[in-house]
Structure formats: structure tokens, C-alpha cells
N, C-alpha and C positions, 0 to 999 in steps of 0.2 A: 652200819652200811654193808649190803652182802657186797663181795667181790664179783669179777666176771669167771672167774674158774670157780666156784666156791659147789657147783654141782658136779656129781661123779660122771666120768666119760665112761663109756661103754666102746673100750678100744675093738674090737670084734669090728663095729661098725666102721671106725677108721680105716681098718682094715682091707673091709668092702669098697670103701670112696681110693682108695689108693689103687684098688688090684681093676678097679673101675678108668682110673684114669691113667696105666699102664697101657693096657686097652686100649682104651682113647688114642696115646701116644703112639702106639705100634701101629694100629688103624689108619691116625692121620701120617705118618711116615710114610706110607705104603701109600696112600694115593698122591702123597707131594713127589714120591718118587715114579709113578706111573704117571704122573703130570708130564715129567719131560719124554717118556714114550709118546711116539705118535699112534695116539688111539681114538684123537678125533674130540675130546672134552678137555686137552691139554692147561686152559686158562681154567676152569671149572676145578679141575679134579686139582691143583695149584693152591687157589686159595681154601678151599675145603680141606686137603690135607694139613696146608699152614695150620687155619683155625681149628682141627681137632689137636694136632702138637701141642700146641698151646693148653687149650683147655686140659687135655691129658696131663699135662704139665702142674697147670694150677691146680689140679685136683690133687692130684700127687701132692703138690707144697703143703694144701688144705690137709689132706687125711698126714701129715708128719706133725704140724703142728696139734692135730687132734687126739695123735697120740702121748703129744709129749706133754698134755697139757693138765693137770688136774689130777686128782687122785683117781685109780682103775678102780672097775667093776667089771669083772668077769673077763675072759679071754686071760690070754699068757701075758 
């Protein structure tokens, strides 16, 4: 019976989902904190900040696990 890691990871890639979801986080930071300026989309730019955090976040958790997981192929 094969395993679930049992194919090679191509950390390079993780690395993209990670520097991806940095990004993301920086991004949604910046409009959760322009949320509380008054610029007139205050509730709007709130939860759209929230949910990039977030996702930023998880993609981050995702691209760590992707790295740590399975035998490399290519990248450092």
C-alpha cells in the first residue's frame, strides 16, 4: 500500500505558496488596518483584510508542511 508522502516534493514550489501567502498576510494587514481610518469602505475593507490574514496565514501553514514533508527534489 503506497503512503501519502511516498512521491517527491518539489520544495521550490512550497516556497512560491509560502512567499505567496506572506503577501496575502501583508496585504490583508494593510487593509484591516485602513479599515479603522475613515475612508469611507471602513466595514468592507475590515473583513476583506481579516480574510486575506487569514488565508495568508494558512497558506503559510500549507507551504511549511510542504516543505517538511517527503523526500526533496530540487531547490536547497
Amino acid at each position: 500500500m503506497a503512503g501519502l508522502y511516498d512521491e517527491p516534493v518539489d520544495k521550490r514550489s512550497a516556497e512560491t505558496v509560502g512567499a505567496l501567502g506572506t503577501l496575502g498576510a501583508l496585504g490583508g494587514a494593510f487593509a484591516f488596518i485602513l479599515g479603522f481610518a475613515d475612508v469611507g469602505y471602513g466595514d468592507k475593507l475590515l473583513a476583506a483584510g481579516g480574510l486575506l490574514v487569514l488565508s495568508g496565514l494558512l497558506l503559510r501553514i500549507e507551504a511549511a508542511i510542504w516543505r517538511s514533508s517527503g523526500p526533496a527534489v530540487g531547490g536547497d
